[in-house]
Chimera marker file (.cmm) of the C-alpha trace (Angstrom):
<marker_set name="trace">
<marker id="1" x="-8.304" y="4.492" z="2.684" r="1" g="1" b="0" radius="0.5"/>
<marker id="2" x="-5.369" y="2.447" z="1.496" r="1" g="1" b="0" radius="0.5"/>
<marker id="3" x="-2.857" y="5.132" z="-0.354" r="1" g="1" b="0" radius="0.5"/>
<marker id="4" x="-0.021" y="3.441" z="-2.955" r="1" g="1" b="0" radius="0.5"/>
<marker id="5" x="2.469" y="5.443" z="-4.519" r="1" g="1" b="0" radius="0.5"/>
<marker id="6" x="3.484" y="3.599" z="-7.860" r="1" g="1" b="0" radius="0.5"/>
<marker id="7" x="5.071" y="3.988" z="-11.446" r="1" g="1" b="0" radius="0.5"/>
<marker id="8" x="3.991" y="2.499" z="-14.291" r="1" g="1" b="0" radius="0.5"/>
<marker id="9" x="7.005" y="0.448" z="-15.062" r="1" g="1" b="0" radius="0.5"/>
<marker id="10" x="7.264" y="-1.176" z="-11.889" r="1" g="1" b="0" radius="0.5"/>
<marker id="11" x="6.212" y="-5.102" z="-11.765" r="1" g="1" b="0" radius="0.5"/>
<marker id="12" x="6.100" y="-4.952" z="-8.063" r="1" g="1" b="0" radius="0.5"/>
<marker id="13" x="3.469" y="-2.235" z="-8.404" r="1" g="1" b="0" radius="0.5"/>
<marker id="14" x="2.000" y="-4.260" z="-10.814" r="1" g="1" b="0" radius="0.5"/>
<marker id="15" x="1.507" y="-7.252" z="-8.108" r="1" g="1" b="0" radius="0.5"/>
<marker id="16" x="0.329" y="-4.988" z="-5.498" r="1" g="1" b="0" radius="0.5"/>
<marker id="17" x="-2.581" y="-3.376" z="-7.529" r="1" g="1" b="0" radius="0.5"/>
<marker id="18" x="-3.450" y="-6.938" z="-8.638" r="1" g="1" b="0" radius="0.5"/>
<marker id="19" x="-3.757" y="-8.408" z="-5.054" r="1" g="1" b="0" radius="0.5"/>
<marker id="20" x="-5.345" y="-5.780" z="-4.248" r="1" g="1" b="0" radius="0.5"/>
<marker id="21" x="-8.085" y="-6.116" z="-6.643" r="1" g="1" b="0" radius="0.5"/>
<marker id="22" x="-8.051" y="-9.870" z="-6.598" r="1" g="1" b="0" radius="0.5"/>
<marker id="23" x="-8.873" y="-9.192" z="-2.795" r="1" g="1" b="0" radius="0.5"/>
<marker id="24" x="-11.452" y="-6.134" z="-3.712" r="1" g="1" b="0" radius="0.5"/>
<marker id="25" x="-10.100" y="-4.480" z="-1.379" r="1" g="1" b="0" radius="0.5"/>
<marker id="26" x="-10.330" y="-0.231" z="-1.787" r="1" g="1" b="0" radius="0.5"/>
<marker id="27" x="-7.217" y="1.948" z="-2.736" r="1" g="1" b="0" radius="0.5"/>
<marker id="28" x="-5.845" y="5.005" z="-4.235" r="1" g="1" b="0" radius="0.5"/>
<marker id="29" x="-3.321" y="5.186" z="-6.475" r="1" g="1" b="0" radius="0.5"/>
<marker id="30" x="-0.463" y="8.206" z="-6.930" r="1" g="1" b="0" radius="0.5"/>
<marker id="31" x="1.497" y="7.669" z="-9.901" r="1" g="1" b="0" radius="0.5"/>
<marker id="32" x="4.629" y="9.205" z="-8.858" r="1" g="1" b="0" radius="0.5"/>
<marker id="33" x="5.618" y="10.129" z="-12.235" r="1" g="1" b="0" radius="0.5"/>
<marker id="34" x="2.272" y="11.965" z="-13.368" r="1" g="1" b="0" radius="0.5"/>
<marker id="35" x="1.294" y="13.274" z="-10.076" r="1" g="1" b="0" radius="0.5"/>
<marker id="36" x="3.391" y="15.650" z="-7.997" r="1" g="1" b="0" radius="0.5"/>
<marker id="37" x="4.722" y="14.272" z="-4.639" r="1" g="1" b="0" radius="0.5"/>
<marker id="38" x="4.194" y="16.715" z="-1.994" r="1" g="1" b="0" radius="0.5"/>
<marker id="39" x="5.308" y="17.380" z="1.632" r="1" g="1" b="0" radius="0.5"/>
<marker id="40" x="2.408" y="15.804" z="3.478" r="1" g="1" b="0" radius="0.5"/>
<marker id="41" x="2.567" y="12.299" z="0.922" r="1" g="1" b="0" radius="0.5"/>
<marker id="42" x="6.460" y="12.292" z="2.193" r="1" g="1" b="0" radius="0.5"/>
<marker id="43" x="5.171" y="13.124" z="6.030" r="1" g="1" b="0" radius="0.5"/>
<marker id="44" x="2.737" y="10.338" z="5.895" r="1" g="1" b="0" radius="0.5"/>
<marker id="45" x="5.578" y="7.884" z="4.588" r="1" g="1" b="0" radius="0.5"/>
<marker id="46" x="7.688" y="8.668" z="7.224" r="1" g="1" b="0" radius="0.5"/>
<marker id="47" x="5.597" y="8.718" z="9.821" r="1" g="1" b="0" radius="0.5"/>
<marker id="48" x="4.987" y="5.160" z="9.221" r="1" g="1" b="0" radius="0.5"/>
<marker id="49" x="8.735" y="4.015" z="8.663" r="1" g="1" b="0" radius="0.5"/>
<marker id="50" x="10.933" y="2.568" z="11.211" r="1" g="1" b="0" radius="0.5"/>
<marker id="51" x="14.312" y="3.240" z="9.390" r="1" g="1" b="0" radius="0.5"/>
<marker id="52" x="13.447" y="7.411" z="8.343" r="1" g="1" b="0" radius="0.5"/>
<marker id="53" x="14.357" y="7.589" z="4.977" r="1" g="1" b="0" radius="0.5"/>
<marker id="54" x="16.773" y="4.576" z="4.407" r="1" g="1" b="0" radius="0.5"/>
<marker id="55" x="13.343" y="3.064" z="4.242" r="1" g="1" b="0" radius="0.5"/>
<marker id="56" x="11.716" y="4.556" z="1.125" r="1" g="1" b="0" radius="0.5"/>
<marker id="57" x="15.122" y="5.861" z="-1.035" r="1" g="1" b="0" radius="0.5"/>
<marker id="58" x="16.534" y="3.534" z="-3.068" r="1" g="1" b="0" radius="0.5"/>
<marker id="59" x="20.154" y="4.481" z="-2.454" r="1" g="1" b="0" radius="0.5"/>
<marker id="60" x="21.050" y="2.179" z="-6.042" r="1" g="1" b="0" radius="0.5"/>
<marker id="61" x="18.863" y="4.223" z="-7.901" r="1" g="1" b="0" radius="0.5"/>
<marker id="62" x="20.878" y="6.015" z="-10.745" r="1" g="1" b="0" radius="0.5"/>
<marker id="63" x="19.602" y="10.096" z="-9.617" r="1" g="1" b="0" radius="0.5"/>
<marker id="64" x="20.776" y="9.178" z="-6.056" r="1" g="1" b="0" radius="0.5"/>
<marker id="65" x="24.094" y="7.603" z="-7.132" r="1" g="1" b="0" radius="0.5"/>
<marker id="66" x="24.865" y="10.648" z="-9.927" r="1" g="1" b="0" radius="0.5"/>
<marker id="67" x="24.043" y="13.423" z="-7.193" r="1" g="1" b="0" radius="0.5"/>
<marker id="68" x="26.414" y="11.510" z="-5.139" r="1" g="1" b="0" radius="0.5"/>
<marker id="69" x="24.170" y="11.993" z="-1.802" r="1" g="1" b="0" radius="0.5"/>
<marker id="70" x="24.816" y="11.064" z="1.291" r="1" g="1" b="0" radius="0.5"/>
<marker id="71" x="21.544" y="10.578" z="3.623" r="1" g="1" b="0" radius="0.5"/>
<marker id="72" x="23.372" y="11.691" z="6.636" r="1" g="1" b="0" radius="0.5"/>
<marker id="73" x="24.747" y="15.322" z="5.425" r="1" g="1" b="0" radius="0.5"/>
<marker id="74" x="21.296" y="16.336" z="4.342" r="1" g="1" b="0" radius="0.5"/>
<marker id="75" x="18.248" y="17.762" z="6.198" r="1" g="1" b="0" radius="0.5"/>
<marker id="76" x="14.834" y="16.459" z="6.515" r="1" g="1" b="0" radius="0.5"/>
<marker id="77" x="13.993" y="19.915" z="4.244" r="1" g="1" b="0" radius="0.5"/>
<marker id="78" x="16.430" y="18.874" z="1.537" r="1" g="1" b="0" radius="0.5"/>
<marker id="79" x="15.259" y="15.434" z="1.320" r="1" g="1" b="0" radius="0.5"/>
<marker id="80" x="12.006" y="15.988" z="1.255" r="1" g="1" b="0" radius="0.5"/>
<marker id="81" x="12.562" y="18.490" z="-1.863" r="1" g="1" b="0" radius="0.5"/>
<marker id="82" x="15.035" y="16.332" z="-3.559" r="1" g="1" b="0" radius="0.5"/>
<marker id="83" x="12.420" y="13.436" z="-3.364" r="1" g="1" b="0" radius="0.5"/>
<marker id="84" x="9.641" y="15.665" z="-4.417" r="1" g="1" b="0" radius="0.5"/>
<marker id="85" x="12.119" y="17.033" z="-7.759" r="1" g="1" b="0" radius="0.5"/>
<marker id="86" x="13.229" y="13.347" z="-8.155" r="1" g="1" b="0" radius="0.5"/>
<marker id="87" x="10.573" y="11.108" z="-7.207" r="1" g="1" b="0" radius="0.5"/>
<marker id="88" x="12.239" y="7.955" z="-8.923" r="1" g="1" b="0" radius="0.5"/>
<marker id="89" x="14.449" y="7.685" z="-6.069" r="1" g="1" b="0" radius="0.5"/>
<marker id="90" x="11.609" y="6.223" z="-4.000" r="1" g="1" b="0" radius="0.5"/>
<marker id="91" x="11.595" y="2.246" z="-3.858" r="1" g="1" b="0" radius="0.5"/>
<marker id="92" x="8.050" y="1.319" z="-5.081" r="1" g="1" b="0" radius="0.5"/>
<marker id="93" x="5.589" y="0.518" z="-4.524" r="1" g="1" b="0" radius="0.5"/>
<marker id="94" x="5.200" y="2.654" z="-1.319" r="1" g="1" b="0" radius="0.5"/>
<marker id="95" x="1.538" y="1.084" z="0.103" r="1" g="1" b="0" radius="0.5"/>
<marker id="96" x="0.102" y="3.206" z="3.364" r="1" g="1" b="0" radius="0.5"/>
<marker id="97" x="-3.062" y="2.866" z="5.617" r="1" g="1" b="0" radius="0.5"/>
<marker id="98" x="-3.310" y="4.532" z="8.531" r="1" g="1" b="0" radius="0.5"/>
<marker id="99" x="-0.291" y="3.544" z="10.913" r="1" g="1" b="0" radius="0.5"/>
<marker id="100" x="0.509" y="0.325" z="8.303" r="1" g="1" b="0" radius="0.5"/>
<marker id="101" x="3.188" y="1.174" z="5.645" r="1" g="1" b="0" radius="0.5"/>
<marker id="102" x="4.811" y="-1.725" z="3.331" r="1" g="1" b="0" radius="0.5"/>
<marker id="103" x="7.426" y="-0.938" z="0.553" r="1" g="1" b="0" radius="0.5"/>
<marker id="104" x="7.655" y="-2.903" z="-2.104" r="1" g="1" b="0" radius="0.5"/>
<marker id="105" x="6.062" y="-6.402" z="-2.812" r="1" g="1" b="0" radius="0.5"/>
<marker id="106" x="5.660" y="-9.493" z="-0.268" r="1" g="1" b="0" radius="0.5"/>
<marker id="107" x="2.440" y="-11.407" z="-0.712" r="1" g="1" b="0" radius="0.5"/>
<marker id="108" x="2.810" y="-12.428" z="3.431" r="1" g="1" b="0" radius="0.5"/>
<marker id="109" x="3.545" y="-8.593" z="4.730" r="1" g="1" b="0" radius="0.5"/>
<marker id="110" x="0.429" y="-7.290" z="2.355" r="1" g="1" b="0" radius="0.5"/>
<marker id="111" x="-2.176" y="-9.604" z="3.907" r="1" g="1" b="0" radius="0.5"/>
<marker id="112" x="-1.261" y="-6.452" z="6.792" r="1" g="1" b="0" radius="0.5"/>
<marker id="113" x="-3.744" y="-4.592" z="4.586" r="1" g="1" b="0" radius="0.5"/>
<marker id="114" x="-6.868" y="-7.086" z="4.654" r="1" g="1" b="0" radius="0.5"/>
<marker id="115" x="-10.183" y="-5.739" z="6.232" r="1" g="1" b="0" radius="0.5"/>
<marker id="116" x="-10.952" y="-6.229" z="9.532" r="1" g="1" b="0" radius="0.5"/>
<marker id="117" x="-14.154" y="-8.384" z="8.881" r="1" g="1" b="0" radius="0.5"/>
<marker id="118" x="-12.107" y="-10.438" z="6.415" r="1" g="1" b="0" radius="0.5"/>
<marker id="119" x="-9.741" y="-11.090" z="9.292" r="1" g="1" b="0" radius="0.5"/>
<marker id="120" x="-12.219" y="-12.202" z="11.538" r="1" g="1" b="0" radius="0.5"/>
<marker id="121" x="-13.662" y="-15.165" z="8.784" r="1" g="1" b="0" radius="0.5"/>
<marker id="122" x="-9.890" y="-16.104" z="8.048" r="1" g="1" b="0" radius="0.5"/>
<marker id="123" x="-9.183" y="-16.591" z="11.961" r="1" g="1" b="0" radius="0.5"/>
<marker id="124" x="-12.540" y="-18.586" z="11.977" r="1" g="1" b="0" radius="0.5"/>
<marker id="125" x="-14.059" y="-16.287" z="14.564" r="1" g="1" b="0" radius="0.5"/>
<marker id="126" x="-17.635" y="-15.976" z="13.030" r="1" g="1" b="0" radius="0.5"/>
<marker id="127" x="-16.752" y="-18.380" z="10.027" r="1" g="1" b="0" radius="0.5"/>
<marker id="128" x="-20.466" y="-20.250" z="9.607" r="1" g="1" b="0" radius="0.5"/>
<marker id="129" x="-17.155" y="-23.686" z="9.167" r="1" g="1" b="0" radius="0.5"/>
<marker id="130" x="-15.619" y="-22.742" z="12.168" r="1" g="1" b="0" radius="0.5"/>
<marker id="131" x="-12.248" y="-24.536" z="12.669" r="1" g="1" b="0" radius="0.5"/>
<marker id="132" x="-12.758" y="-25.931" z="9.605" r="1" g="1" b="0" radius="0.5"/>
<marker id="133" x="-12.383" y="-22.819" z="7.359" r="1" g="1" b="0" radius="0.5"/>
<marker id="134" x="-9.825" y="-22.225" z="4.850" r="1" g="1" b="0" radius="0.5"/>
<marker id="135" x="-8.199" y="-19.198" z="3.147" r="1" g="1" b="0" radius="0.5"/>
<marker id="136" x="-10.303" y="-19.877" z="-0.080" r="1" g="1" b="0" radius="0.5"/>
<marker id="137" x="-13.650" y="-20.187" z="1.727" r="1" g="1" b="0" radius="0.5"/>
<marker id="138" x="-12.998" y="-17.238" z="3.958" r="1" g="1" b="0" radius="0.5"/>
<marker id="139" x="-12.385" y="-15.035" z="0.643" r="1" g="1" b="0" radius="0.5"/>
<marker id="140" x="-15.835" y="-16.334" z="-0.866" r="1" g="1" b="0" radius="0.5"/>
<marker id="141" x="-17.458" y="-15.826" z="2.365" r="1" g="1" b="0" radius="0.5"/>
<marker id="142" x="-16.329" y="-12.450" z="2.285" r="1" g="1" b="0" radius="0.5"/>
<marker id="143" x="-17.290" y="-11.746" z="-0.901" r="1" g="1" b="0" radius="0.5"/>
<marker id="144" x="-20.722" y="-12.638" z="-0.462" r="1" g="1" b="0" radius="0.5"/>
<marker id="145" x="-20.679" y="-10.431" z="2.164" r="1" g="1" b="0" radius="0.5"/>
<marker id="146" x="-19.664" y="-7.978" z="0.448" r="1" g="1" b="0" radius="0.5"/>
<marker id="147" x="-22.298" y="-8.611" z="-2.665" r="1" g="1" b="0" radius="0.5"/>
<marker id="148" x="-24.888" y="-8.610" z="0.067" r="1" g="1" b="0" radius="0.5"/>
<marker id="149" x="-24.444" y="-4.975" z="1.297" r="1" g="1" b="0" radius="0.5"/>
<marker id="150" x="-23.784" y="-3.689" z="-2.427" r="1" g="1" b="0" radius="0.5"/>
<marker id="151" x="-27.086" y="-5.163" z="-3.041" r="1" g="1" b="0" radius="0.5"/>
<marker id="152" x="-28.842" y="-3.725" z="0.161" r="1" g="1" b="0" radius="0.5"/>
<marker id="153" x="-27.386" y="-0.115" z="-0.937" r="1" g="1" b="0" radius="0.5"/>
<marker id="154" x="-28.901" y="-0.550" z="-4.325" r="1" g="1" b="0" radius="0.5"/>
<marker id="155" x="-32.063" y="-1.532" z="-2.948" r="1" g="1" b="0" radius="0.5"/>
<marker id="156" x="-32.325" y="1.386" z="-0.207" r="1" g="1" b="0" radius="0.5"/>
<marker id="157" x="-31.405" y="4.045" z="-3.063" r="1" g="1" b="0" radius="0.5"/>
<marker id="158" x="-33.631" y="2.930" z="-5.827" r="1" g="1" b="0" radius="0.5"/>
<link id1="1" id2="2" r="1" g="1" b="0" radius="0.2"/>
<link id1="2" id2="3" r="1" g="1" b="0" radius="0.2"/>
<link id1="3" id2="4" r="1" g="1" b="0" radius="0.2"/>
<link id1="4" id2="5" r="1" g="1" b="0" radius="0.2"/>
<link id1="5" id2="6" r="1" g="1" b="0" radius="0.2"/>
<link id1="6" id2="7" r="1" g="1" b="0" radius="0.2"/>
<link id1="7" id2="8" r="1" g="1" b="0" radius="0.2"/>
<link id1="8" id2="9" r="1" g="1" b="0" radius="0.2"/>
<link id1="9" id2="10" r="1" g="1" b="0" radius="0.2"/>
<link id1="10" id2="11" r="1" g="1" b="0" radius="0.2"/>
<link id1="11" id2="12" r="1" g="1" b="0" radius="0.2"/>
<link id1="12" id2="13" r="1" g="1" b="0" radius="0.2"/>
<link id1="13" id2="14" r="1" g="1" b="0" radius="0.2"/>
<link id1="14" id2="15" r="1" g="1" b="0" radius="0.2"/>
<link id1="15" id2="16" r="1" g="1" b="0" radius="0.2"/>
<link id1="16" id2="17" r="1" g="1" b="0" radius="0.2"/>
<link id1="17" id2="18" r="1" g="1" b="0" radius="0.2"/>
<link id1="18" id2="19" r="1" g="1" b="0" radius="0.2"/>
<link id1="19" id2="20" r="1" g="1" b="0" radius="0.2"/>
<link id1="20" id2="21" r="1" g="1" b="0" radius="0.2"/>
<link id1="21" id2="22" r="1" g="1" b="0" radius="0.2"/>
<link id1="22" id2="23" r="1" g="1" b="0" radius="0.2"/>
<link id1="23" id2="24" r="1" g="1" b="0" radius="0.2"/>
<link id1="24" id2="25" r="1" g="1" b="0" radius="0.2"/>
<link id1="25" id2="26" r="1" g="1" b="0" radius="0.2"/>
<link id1="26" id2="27" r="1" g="1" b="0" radius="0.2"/>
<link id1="27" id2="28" r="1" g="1" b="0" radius="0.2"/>
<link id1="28" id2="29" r="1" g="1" b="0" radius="0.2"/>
<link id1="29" id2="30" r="1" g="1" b="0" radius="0.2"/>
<link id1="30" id2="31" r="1" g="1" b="0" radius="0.2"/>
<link id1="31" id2="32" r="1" g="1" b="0" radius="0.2"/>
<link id1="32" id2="33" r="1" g="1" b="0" radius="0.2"/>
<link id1="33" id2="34" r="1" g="1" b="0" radius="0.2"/>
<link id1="34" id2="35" r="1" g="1" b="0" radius="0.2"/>
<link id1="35" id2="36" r="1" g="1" b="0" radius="0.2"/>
<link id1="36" id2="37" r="1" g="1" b="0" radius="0.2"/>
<link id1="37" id2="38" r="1" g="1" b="0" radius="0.2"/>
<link id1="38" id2="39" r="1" g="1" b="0" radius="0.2"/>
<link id1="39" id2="40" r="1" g="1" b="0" radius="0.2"/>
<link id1="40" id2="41" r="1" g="1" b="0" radius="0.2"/>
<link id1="41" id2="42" r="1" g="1" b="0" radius="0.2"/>
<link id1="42" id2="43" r="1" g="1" b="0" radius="0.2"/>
<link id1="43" id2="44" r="1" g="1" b="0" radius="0.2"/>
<link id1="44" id2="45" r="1" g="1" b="0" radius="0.2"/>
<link id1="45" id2="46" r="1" g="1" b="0" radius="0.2"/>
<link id1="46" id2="47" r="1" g="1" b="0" radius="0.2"/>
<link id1="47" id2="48" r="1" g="1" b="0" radius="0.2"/>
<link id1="48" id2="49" r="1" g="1" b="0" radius="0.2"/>
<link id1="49" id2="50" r="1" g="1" b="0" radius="0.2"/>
<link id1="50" id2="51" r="1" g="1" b="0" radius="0.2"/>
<link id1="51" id2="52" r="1" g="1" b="0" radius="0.2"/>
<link id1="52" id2="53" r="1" g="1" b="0" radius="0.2"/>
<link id1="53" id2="54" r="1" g="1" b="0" radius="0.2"/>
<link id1="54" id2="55" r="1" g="1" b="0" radius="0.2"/>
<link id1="55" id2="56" r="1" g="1" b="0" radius="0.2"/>
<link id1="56" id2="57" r="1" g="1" b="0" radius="0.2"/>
<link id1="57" id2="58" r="1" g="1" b="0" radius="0.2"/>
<link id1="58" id2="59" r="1" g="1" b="0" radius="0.2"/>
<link id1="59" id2="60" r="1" g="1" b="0" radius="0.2"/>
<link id1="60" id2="61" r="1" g="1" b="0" radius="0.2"/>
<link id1="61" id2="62" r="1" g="1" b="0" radius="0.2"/>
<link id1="62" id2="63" r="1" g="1" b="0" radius="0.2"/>
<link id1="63" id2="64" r="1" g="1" b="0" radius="0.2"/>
<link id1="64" id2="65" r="1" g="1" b="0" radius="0.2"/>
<link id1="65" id2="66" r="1" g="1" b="0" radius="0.2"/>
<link id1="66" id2="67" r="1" g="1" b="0" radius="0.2"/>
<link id1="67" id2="68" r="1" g="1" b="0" radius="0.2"/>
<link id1="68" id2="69" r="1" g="1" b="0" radius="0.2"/>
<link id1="69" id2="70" r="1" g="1" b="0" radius="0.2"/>
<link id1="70" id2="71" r="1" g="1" b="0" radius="0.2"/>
<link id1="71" id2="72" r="1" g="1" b="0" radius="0.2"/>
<link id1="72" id2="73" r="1" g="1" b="0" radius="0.2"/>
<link id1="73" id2="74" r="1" g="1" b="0" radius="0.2"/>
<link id1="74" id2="75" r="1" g="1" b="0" radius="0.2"/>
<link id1="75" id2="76" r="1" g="1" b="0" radius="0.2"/>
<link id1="76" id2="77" r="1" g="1" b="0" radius="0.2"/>
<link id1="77" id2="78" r="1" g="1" b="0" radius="0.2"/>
<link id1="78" id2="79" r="1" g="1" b="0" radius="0.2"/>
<link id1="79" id2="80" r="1" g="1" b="0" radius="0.2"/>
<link id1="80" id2="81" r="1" g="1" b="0" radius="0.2"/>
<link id1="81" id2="82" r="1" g="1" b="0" radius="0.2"/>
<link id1="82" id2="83" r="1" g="1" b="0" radius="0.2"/>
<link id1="83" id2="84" r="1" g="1" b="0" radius="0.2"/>
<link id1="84" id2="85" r="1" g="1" b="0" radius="0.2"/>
<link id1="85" id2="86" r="1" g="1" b="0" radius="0.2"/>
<link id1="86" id2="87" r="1" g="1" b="0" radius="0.2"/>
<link id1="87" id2="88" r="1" g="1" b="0" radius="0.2"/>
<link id1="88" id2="89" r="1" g="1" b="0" radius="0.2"/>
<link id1="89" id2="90" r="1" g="1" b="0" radius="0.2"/>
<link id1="90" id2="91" r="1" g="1" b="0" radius="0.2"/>
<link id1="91" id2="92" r="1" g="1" b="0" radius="0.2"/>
<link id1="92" id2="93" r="1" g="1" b="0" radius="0.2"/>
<link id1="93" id2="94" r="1" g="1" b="0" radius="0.2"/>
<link id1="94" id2="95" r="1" g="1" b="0" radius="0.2"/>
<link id1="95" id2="96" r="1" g="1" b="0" radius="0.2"/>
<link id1="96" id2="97" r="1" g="1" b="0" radius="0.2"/>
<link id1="97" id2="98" r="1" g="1" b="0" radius="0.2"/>
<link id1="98" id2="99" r="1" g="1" b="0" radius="0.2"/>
<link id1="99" id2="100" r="1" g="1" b="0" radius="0.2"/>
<link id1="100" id2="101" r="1" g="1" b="0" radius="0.2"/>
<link id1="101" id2="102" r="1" g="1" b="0" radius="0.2"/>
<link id1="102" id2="103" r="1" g="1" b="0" radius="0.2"/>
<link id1="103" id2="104" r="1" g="1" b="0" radius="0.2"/>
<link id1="104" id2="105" r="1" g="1" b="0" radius="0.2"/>
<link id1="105" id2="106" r="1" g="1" b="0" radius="0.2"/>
<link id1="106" id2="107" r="1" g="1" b="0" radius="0.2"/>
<link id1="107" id2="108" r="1" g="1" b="0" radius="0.2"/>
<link id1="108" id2="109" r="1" g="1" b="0" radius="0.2"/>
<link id1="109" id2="110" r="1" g="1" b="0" radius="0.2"/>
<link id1="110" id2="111" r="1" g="1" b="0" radius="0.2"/>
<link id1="111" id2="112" r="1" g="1" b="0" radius="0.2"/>
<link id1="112" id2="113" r="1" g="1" b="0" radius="0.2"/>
<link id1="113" id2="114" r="1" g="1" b="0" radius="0.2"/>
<link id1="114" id2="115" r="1" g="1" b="0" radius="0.2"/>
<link id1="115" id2="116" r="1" g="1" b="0" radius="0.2"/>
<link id1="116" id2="117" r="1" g="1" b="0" radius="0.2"/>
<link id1="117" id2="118" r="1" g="1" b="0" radius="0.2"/>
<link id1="118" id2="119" r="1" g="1" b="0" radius="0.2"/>
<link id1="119" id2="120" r="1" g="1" b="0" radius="0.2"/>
<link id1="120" id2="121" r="1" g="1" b="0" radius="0.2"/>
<link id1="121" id2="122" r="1" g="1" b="0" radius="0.2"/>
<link id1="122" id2="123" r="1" g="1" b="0" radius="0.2"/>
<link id1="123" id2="124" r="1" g="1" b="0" radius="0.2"/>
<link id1="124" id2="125" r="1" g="1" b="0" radius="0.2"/>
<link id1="125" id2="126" r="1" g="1" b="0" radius="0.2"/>
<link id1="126" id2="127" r="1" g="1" b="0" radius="0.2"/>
<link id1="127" id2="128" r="1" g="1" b="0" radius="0.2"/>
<link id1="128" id2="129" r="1" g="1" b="0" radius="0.2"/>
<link id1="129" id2="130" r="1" g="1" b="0" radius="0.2"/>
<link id1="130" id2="131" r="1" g="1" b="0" radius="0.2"/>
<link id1="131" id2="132" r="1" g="1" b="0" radius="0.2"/>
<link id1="132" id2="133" r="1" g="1" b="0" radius="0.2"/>
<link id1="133" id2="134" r="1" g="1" b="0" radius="0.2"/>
<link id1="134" id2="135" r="1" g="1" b="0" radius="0.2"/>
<link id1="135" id2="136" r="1" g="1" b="0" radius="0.2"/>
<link id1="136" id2="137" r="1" g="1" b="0" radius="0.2"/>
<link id1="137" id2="138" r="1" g="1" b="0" radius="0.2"/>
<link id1="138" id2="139" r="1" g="1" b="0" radius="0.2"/>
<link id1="139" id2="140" r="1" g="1" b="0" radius="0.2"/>
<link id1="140" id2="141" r="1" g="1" b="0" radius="0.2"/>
<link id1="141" id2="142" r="1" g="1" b="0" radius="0.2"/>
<link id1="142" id2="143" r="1" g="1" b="0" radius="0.2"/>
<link id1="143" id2="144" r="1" g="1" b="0" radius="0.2"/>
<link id1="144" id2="145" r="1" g="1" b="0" radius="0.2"/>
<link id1="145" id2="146" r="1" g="1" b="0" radius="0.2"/>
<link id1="146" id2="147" r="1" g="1" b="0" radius="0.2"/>
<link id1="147" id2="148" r="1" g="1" b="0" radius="0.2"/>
<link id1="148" id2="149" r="1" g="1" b="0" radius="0.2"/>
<link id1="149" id2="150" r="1" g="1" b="0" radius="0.2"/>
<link id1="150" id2="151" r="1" g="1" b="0" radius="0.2"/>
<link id1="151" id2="152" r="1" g="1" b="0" radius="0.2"/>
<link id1="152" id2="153" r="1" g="1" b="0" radius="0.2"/>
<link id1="153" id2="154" r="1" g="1" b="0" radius="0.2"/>
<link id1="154" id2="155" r="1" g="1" b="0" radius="0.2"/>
<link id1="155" id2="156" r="1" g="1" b="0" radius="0.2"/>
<link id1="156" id2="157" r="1" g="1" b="0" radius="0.2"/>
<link id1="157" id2="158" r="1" g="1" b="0" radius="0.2"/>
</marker_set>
């Protein structure tokens, strides 16, 4: 399951949730501000970074400049807690799925996030147009695929 780490304020947040659900595609949401970061949320962010923490820290946001940090002097203990007491340090949105991790908003790097079977119908490997397919006709393909198996569930359970 696709995990984002957001604030409410934040536009880019904003764009990711609505891609997201323009694309129906599954996540959970952490509101950094109403929902205490803990250890393993900052684990799982790291683990998926190429850059540590220069990655997710905003180093211009105003906590981080009036502590006066510096990255380097601290320990991965300390920065863990000092993101966890001061979670608006964090650039947002922070968007993770499995080994996958964007930060922020780019409408090319979050297509990273589309379903596999979506995937397949963009790259016009079992598109019913074959080479012919486009992005738009892909999404309503998938969609009806999607419609078809929330029907089938309904059906089985009733």
């Amino acid at each position: 399951m696709i995990q984002m780490y957001t604030t409410p304020s934040c536009s880019s947040c904003r764009k990711a949730k609505k891609w997201f659900e323009e694309h129906r595609i599954d996540y959970r949401e952490k509101n950094i501000f109403n929902v205490k970061l803990t250890k393993e949320d900052i684990r799982a962010m790291l683990k998926n970074s190429e850059g540590g923490f220069d990655d997710i820290i905003s180093t211009r946001s105003k906590v981080f400049q009036d502590n006066d940090l510096n990255l380097d002097d601290m320990s991965l203990s300390e920065l863990t807690d000092f993101i966890i007491q001061n979670p608006s340090v964090l650039r947002r949105p922070i968007i993770i799925e499995d080994n996958k991790m964007q930060v922020g908003y780019n409408e090319d790097e979050i297509r990273a996030f589309i379903p596999k079977r979506l995937r397949e119908i963009i790259m016009c490997t079992t598109c019913d147009k074959g080479e012919d397919c486009d992005y738009r006709h892909a999404l309503d393909q998938y969609f009806r695929e999607l419609r078809q198996k929330e029907h089938q569930r309904e059906s089985t359970q009733a």
